[in-house]
C-alpha positions, -999 to 999 in steps of 0.1 A, spaced: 444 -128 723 409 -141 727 390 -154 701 362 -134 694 335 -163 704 354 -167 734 350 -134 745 314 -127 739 305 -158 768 316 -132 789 315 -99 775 288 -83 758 299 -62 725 280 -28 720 281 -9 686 270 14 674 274 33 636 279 63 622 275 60 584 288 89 564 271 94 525 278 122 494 253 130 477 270 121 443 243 127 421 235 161 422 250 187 403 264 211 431 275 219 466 256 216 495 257 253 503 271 273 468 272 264 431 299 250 425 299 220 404 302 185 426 330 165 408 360 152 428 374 141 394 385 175 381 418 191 388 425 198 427 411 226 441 392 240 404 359 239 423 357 260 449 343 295 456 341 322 485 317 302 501 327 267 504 357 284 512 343 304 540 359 335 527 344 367 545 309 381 537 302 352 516 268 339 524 255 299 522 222 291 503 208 256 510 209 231 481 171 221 480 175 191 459 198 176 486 174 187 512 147 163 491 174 139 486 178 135 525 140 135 534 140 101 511 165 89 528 145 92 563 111 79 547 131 48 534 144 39 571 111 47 585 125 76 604 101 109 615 107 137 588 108 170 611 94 201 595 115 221 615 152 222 619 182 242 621 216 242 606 248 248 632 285 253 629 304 224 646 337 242 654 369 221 644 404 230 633 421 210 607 434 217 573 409 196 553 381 229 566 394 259 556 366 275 574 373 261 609 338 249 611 316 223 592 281 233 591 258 207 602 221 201 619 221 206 658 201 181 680 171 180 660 178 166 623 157 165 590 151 128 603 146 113 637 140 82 652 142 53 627 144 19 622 153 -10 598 150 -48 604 184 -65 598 182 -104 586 212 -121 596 219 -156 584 248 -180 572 276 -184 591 268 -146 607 241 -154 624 268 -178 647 286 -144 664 255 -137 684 251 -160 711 220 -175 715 218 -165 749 216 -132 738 188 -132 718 170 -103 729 172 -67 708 183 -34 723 147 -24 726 131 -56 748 120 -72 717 124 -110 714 144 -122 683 133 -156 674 153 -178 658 146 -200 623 159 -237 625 189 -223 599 203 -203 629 192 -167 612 177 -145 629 158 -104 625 169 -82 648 151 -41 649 184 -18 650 172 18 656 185 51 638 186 83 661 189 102 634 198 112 594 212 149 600 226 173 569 259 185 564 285 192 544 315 171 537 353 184 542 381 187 521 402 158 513 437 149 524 462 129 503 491 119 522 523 108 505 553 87 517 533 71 545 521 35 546 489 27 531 485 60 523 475 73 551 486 100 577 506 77 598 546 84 589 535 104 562 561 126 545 537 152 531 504 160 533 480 179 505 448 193 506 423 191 479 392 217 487 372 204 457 353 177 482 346 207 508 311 217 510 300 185 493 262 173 502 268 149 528 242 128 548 251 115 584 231 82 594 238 77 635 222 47 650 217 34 680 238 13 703 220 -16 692 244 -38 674 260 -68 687 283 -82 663 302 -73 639 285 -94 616 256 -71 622 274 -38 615 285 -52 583 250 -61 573 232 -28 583 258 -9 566 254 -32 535 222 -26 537 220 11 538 239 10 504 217 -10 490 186 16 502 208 44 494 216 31 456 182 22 452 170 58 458 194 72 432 209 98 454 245 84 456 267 58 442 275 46 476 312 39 466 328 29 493 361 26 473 363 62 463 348 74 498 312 82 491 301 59 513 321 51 547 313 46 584 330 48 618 324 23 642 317 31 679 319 2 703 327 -6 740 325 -39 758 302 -47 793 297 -79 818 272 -98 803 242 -89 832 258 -56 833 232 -26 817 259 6 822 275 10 791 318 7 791 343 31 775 334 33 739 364 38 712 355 50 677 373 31 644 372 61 620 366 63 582 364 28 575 359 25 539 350 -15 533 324 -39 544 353 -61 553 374 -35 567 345 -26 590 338 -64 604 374 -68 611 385 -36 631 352 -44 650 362 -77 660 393 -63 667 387 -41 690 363 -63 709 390 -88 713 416 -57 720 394 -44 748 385 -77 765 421 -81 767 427 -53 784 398 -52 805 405 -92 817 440 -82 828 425 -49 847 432 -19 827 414 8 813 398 20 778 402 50 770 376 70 749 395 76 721 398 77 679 418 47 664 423 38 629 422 2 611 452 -8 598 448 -38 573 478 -51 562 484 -55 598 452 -64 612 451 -42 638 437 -8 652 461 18 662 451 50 687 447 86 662 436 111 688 416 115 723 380 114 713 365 150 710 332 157 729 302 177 721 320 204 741 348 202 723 332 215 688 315 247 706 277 239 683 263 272 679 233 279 648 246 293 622 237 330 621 241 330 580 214 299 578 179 306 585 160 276 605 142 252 579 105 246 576 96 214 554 60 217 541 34 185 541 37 193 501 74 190 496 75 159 525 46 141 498 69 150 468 98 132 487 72 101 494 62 96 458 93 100 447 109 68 469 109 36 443 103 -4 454 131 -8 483 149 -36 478 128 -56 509 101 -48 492 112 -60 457 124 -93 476 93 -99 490 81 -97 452 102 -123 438 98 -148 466 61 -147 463 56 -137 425 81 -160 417 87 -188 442 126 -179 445 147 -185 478 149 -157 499 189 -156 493 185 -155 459 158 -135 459 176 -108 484 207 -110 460 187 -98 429 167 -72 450 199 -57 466 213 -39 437 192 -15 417 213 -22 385 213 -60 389 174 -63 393 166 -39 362 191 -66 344 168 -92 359 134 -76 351 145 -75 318 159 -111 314 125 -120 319 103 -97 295 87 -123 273 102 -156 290 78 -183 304 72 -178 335 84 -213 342 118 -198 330 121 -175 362 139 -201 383 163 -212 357 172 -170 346 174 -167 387 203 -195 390 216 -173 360 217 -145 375 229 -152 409 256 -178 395 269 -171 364 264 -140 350 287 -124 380 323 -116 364 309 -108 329 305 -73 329 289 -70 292 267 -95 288 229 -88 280 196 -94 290 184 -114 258 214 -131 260 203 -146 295 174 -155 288 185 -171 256 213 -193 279 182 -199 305 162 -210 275 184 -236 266 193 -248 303 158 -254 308 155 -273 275 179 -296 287 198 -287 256 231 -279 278 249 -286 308 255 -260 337 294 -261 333 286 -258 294 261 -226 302 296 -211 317 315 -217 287 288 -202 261 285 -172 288 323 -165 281 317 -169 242 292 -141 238 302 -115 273 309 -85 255 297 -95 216 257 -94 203 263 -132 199 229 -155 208 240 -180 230 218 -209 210 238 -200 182 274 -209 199 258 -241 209 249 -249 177 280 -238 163 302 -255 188 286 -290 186 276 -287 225 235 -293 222 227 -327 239 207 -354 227 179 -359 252 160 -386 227 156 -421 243 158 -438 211 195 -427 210 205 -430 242 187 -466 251 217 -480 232 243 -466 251 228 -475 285 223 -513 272 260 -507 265 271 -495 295 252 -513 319 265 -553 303 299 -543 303 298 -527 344 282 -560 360 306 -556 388 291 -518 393 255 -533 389 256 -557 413 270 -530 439 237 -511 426 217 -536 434 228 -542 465 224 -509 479 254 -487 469 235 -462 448 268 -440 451 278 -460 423 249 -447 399 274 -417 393 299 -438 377 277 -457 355 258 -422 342 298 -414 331 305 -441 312 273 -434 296 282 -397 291 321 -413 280 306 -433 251 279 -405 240 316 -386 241 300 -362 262 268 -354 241 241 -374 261 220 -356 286 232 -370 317 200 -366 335 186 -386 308 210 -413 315 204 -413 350 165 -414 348 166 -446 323 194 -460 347 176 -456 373 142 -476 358 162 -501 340 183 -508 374 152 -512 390 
């Protein structure tokens, strides 16, 4: 099979993404009252509605309504003040009613967009031949490689989630081979938010971002936890391969339920390789369903893709169509925090931090709030050093504090410690109210900085290693490194070894 660089010289790889979201912090269903837990006993929470028992009617959940609307104003979408639910006709055990009620073709929000940043290693899958977005618009190119590319949302449409399935005796748990099948109705009826794009993806670098992305919106707005491990948040992947010069889109498949930002890059590049195989050797794609699987690294076909025809949309006579007033569409607006692009923008030009770094503290709600308060009080010199904190070593300790950072940035700026020191005091105090400046002390690990008491060991150093100063001196400076350890040998490891390279560096000349 093809590598996937080899393929896109020739073949040009168009996704698109469906991204499927619970609302997981409200209280109840979508349509009933019911409480919304998927942690309780199987099948406790359910009623005559979510059930779709006869005569029971639906009420819609107008905090999830309000939840959505932020949603759309955070992708820039068009909130549309009037809408209408349908019944999307399906029959399958995880909806006992034998339709999911859903919006028809105009949604709460329509017509979007979000600017997606690719960079690193990434940014290499598009080629640079095709550096053009869906839309017409240029994408220009920094001298790293990275790139901005505009992917457009059709639209963020309501419904409401289905049951779930638990399959047993199969392979990684799925319905493949499985020996039994269960059905827990707790999930049905769940507020569920449906984010369709456009076709305007190219790699599946760039899937993995936008999705990324959208948890990182999503989390930010405090209507879900966006877990894509327990299935709050997951995404099926449409794609379908054309000749590059070619504008008539190809056969698209769809990778369904793919619940990892991994997961969701690698069946994508997959299935582009998959499909150029098949189309180079003259067969056919067929529209159709497949499923990921990742202990074999491949996709594997589930079902013949349904069409619009096949679901039988018609409104839902128990749900009246929905007016959104200019008052509850401003509630929804003031209601929308800083957005992580926003709050990245902040840092790089408050504080003078790189845009990775920056983006890294902006992209998680939790993990800027932790940051923010890291910094109450600190100089605002400090901010670099509590970044480089943040971004490398306070990952993988789950209990460490705020004043504890900025305690450990304190003394990294001081010079007091090393970096691989600032590690070991970070592992002293993770879970204890420990200040990091007292571990130092206690352990014997501050560094003397003073140039009375280093000058010595320099002198030392530098008449015993005449072979090493000569190489200095005639132009191997790699050798600097060796001389600043011996230093840091005969200090036995309590000299600041910056300080022993500065007055190596003057006294070398």
């Amino acid at each position: 099979m093809m590598t996937l660089e080899e393929v896109l010289k020739d073949w040009e790889a168009v996704i698109g993404l469906e991204v499927h979201t619970e609302l997981t912090t409200l209280d109840t269903k979508m349509f009933c009252n019911c409480r919304l837990s998927h942690n309780d006993p199987p099948n406790t929470n359910v009623c005559p509605v979510c059930l779709g028992m006869p005569g029971a009617l639906p009420v819609p959940n107008k905090k999830a309504i309000q939840s959505i609307v932020m949603a759309g104003l955070a992708t820039n979408c068009q909130i549309m003040k009037h809408s209408m639910f349908y019944r999307k006709h399906y029959f399958y055990p995880d909806m006992a009613k034998n339709y999911q009620t859903t919006q028809g073709p105009v949604a709460f929000c329509m017509h979007g967009h979000l600017d997606l940043t690719v960079d690193g290693a990434g940014a290499k899958e598009r080629p640079a031949w095709e550096d053009m977005a869906a839309d017409g618009t240029p994408i220009e190119r920094a001298e790293d490689g990275s790139y901005t590319a505009p992917i457009r949302i059709l639209r963020i449409h309501m419904e409401e989630d289905a049951a779930k399935m638990v399959h047993s005796g199969g392979e990684e748990g799925r319905i493949t081979g499985a020996a039994e099948s269960f059905v827990d109705y707790n999930r049905c009826g769940t507020p569920l938010i449906e984010l369709v794009t456009e076709p305007d993806l190219r790699t599946p670098e760039e899937a993995r971002l936008f999705m990324e992305k959208l948890q990182q919106t999503f989390r930010t707005l405090g209507i879900s936890d966006c877990s894509l491990e327990s299935g709050s948040m997951r995404c099926d992947g449409n794609i379908s391969l054309r000749r590059r010069g070619e504008t008539k889109l190809g056969t698209k498949t769809e990778m369904k339920n793919i619940n990892s930002f991994k997961s969701l890059h690698d069946a994508l590049e997959y299935e582009i390789r998959r499909q150029a195989e098949v189309l180079e050797e003259g067969g056919i794609i067929y529209q159709e369903t497949r499923h990921w699987e990742p202990s074999k690294r491949r996709t594997v076909v589930m079902r013949v893709k349904e069409t619009a025809d096949d679901y039988r949309l018609m409104p839902d006579p128990d749900l009246a169509p929905f007016d959104l007033t200019d008052d509850f569409i401003d509630d929804c607006r003031s209601r929308i925090p800083e957005l992580p692009d926003e709050k990245c923008a902040r840092y790089e030009r408050d504080y003078g931090l790189k845009h990775a770094d920056a983006a890294q503290l902006a992209g998680d709600p939790d993990v800027s709030k932790f940051f923010e308060e890291a910094l109450d009080g600190a100089d605002k010199k400090m901010v670099p050093t509590v970044a480089n904190v943040m971004v490398n070593l306070v990952p993988g300790h789950a209990d460490v504090k705020p004043a504890q950072v900025q305690s450990l940035s304190k003394l990294l700026a001081e010079d007091a410690i090393t970096f691989a020191q600032a590690r070991e005091v970070l592992d002293a105090v993770d879970g204890t109210d420990k200040d990091p400046a007292a571990v130092v002390d206690e352990r014997g690990m501050r560094q003397v900085s003073d140039a009375g008491a280093l000058e010595p060991i320099v002198d030392e150093v530098l008449s015993r290693c005449t072979d090493q100063v000569a190489q200095y001196q005639g132009g191997n400076k790699k050798v600097l490194g060796y001389l600043v350890g011996q230093c840091m040998k005969a200090s036995k490891g309590k000299g600041n070894p910056k300080r022993f390279n500065e007055m190596l560096r003057e006294k070398l000349g």
